[in-house]
C-alpha positions as CSV (number, residue, x, y, z in Angstrom):
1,X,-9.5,-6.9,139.7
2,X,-11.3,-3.5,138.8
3,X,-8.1,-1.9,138.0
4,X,-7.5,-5.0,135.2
5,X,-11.2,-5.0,133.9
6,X,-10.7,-1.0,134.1
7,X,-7.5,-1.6,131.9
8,X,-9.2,-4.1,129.5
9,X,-11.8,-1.9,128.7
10,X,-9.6,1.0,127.9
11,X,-7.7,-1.4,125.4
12,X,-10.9,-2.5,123.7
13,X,-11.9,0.8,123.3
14,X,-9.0,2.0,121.9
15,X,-8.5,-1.0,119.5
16,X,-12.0,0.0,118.3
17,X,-11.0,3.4,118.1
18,X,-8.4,2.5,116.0
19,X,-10.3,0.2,113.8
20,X,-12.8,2.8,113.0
21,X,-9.8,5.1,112.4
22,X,-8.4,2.3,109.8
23,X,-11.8,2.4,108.2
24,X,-12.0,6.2,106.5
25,X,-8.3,5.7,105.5
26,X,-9.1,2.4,103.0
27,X,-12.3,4.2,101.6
28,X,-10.3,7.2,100.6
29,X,-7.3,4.9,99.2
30,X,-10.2,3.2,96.8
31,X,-11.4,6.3,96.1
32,X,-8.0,7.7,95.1
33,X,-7.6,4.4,92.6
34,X,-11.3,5.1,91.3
35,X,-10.4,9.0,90.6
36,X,-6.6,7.3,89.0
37,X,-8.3,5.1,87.1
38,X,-11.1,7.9,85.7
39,X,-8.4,10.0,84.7
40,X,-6.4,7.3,83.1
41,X,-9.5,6.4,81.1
42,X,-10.1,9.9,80.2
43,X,-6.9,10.6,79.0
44,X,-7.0,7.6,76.7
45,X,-10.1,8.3,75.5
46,X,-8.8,11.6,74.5
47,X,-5.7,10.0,73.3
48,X,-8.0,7.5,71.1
49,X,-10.4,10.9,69.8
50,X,-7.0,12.6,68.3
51,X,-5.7,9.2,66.7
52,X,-9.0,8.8,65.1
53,X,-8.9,12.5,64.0
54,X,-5.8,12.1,62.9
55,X,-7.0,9.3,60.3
56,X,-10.0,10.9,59.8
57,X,-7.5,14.1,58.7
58,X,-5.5,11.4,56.6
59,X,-8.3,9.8,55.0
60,X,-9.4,12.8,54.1
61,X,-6.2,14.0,52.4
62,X,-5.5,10.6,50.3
63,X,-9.6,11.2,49.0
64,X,-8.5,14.3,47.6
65,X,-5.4,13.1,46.1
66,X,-7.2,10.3,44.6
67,X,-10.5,11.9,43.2
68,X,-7.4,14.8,41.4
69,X,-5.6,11.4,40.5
70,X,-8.8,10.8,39.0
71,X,-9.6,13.6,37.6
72,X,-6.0,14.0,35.8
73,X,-6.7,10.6,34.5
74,X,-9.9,11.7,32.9
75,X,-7.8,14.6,31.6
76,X,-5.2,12.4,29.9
77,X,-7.7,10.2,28.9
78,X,-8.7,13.1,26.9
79,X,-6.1,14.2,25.4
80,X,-5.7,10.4,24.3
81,X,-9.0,10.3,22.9
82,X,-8.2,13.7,20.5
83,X,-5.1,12.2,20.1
84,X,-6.3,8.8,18.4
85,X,-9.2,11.1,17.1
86,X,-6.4,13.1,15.0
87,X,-4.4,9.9,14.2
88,X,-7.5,8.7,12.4
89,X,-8.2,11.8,10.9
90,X,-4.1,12.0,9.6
91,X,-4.7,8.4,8.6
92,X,-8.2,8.9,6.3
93,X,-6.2,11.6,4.8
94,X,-2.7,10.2,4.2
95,X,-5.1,6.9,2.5
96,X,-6.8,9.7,0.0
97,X,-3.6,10.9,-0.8
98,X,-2.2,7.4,-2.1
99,X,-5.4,6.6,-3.4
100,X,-5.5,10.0,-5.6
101,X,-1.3,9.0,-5.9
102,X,-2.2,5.6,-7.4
103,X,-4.8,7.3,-10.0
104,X,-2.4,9.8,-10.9
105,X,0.3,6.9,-11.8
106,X,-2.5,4.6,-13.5
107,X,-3.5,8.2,-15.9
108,X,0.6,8.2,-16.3
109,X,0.8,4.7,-17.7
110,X,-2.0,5.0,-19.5
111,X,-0.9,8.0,-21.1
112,X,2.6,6.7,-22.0
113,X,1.4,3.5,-23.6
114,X,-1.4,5.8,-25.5
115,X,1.6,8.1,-26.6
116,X,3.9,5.2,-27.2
117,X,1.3,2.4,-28.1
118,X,2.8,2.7,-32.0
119,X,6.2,2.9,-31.4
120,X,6.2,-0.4,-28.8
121,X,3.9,-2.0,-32.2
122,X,6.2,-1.2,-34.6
123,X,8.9,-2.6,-31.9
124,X,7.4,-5.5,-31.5
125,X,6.2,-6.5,-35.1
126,X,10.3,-5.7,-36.2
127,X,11.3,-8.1,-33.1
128,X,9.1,-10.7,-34.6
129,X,10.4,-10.2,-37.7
130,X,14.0,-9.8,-37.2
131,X,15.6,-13.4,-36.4
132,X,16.7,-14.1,-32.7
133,X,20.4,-13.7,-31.9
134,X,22.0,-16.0,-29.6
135,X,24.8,-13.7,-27.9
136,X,24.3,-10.0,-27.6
137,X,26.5,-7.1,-25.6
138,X,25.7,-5.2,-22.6
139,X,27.1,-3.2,-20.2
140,X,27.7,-4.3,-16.8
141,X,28.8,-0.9,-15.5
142,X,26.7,2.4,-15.3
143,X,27.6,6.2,-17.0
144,X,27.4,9.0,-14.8
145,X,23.8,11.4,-15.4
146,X,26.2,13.8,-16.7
147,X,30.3,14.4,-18.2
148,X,32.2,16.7,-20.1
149,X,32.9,16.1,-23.7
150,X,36.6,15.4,-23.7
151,X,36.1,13.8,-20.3
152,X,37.5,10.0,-19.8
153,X,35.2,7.4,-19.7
154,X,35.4,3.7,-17.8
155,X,33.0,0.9,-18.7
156,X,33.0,-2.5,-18.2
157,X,31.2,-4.6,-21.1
158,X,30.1,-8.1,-21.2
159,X,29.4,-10.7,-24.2
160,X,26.3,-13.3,-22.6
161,X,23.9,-15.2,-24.1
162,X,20.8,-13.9,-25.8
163,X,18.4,-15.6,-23.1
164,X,20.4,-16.0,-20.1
165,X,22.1,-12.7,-19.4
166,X,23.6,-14.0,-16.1
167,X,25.5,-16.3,-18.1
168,X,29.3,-15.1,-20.1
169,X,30.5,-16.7,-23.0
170,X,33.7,-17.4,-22.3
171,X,35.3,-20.2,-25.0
172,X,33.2,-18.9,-27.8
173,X,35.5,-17.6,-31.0
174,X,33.2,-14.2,-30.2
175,X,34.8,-13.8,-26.5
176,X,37.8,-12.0,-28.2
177,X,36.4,-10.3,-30.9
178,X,36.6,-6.5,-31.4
179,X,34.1,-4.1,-30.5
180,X,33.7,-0.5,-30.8
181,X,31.8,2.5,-29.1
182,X,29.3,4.5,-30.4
183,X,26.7,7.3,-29.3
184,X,23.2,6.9,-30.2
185,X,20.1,9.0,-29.7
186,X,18.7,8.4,-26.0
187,X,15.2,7.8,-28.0
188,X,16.1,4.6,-29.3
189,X,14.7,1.9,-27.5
190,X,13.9,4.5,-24.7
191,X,11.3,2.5,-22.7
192,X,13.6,-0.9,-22.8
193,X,10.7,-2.1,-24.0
194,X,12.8,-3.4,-27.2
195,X,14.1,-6.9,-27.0
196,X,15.8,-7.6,-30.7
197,X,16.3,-5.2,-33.6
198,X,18.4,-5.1,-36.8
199,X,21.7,-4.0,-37.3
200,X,20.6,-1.3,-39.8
201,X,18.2,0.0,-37.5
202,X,20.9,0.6,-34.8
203,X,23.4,2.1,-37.1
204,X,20.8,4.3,-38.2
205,X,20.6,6.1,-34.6
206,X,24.0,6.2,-34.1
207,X,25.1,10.1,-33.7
208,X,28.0,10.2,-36.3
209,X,30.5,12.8,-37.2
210,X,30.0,16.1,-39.2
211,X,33.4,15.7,-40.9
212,X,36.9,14.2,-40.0
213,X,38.0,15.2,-36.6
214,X,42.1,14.4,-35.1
215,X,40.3,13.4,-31.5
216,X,39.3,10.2,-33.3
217,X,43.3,9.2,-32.9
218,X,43.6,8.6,-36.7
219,X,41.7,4.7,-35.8
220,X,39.4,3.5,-39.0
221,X,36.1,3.7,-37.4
222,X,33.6,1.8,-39.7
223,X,30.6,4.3,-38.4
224,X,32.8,7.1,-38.3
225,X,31.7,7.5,-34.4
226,X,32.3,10.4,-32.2
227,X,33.9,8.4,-29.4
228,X,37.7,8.2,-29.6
229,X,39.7,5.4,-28.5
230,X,36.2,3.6,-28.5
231,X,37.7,0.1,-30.1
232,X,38.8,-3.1,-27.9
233,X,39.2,-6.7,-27.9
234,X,37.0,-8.9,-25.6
235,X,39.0,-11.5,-23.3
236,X,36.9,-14.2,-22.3
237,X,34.1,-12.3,-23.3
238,X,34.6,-9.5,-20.8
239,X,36.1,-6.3,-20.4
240,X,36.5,-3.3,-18.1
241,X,37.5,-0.5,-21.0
242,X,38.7,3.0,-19.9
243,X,40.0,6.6,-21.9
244,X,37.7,6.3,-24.5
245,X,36.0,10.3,-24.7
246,X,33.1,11.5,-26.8
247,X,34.9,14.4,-28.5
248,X,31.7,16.1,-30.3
249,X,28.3,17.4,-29.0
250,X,25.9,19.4,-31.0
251,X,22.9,19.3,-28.8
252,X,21.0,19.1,-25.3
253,X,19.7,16.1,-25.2
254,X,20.5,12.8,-23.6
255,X,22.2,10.1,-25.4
256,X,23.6,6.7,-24.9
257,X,26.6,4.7,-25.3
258,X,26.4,1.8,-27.2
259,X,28.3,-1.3,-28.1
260,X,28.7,-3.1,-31.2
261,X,30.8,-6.1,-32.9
262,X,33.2,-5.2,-35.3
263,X,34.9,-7.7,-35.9
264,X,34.5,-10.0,-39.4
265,X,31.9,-12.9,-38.6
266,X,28.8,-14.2,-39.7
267,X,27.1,-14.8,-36.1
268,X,24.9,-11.8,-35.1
269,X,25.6,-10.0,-32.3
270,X,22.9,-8.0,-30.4
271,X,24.3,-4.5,-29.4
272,X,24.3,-3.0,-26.0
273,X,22.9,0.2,-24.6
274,X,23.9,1.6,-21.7
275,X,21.8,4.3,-19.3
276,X,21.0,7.4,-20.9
277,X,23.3,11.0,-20.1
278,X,24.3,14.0,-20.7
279,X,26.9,15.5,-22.8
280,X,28.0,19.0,-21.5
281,X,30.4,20.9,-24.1
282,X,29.2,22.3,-27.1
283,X,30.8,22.1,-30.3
284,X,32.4,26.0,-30.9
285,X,32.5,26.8,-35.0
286,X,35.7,27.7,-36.2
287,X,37.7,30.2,-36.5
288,X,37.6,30.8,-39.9
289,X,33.2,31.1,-39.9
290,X,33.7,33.6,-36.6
291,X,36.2,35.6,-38.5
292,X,33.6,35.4,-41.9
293,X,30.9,36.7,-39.8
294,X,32.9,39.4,-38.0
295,X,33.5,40.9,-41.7
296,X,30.0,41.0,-42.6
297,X,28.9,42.6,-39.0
298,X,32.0,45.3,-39.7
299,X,31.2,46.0,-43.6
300,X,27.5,46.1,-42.9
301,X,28.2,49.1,-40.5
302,X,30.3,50.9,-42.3
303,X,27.4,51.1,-44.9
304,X,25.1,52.0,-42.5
305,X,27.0,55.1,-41.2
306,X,27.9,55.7,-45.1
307,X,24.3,56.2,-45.9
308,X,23.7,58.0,-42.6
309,X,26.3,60.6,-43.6
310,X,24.9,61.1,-47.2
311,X,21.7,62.0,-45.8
312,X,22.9,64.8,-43.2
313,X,24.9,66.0,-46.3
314,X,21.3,66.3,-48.4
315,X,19.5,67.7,-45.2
């Protein structure tokens, strides 16, 4: 019995041995997890600190980029202020320029109806006077600014009625008469301000020739006009004429063609007028004048050294 009690006791004090050995070994594993634990947190914490510096780094990087966004913006809303400010500037400028334009054309027209304020009067008074026609010529084709005298001319002429000019008389007996071209002084009628005139007044500005010339192709030209091959018939009141040739020119200035009924009849005609040009070609004088003045260049010479040589004989 002592020997089992001995025994018992050496068991219970070994299991509390053991249990108090079990003791420091859970304390320490806690521990362990507490130190785990602090060092996990830590490292987080540090890990959190260089995320937040990171954005702190960022943020501070897109403020810069945004106050120089801003401050290019102010920069180019500058330049867009001088901009406009210039535009303006161009614009009050470029508004005194038409307005000193407009003045300048108003002084024009003022001065051309003070310089031709007679003439369009006298027009006017001989329109009123001279009766109405009821078909007059024009020409439905343009003449080059400038030809050559000799040079072939195309034009296309038209016979319409006095107040419709958009209208061609057709089956009239005067849309096949005969018609004939002439040049006349660019002055006549010059503004197209003249609406009727007479017949004598036209002939009287037509430029005629000097004396009989062979260009004029031997045709009986009633006005003795310097435009050969210048007569045609009308068909239906049209026609698109060509190699007629102006074959004398005795000055610089402009002229016009112009277009006139020939033909016999009692209904008057208006003439036409084309757009003024010019003639380039001047008439040459003949031989016979050059040869005449060469004599009288020649004899006066020879009298001029005579003399010269009676004198050194005296001295």
């Amino acid at each position: 019995m002592t020997k089992k009690k001995k025994r018992t006791g050496d068991e219970s004090s070994s299991g509390s041995s053991s249990s108090t050995d079990d003791l420091p070994t859970e304390e320490t594993r806690c521990r362990r997890n507490r130190s785990q634990a602090q060092r996990d947190a830590r490292k987080k914490k540090s890990e959190v600190i260089s995320i937040l510096t990171e954005l702190k780094e960022e943020m501070r990087k897109q403020s810069k980029k945004l106050t120089k966004s801003k401050d290019d913006t102010s920069e180019i809303r500058k330049q867009l202020e001088k901009l406009t400010e210039n535009y303006n500037d161009q614009s009050k400028k470029l508004e005194k320029l038409a307005e000193s334009h407009n003045d300048l054309c108003k002084q024009l027209e003022l001065h051309t109806k003070g310089t031709s304020g007679d003439d369009s009067a006298a027009s006017r008074s001989q329109s009123n006077q001279v009766q109405q026609p009821r078909y007059k010529l024009k020409f439905t084709s343009e003449v080059t600014e400038k030809i050559e005298k000799g040079q072939s001319i195309d034009i296309s002429v038209a016979l319409v009625e006095y107040n419709n000019e958009g209208r061609t008389v057709e089956d009239e007996p005067l849309a096949s008469a005969t018609v004939e071209l002439v040049v006349v002084n660019a002055e006549f009628n010059q503004h197209d301000n003249q609406y009727n005139w007479s017949r004598e007044d036209f002939e009287s500005n037509i430029k005629k020739a000097r004396q009989p010339n062979s260009a004029a192709g031997g045709v009986d030209q009633s006005v003795k006009s310097i435009v050969s091959n210048g007569r045609f018939n009308l068909v239906h009141g049209v026609k698109c004429h060509s190699g007629s040739k102006i074959f004398s020119n005795s000055s610089n200035k402009k002229v016009r063609l112009g277009v006139m009924v020939v033909s016999p009849t009692e209904e008057r005609v208006l003439e036409g007028l084309s757009n003024p040009f010019f003639v380039r070609g001047h008439d040459r004088p003949s031989r016979r004048d050059s040869r005449s003045n060469g004599q009288g260049k020649y004899s006066f010479l020879r009298f001029y050294k005579y003399i010269l040589g009676c004198s050194s004989v005296f001295i």
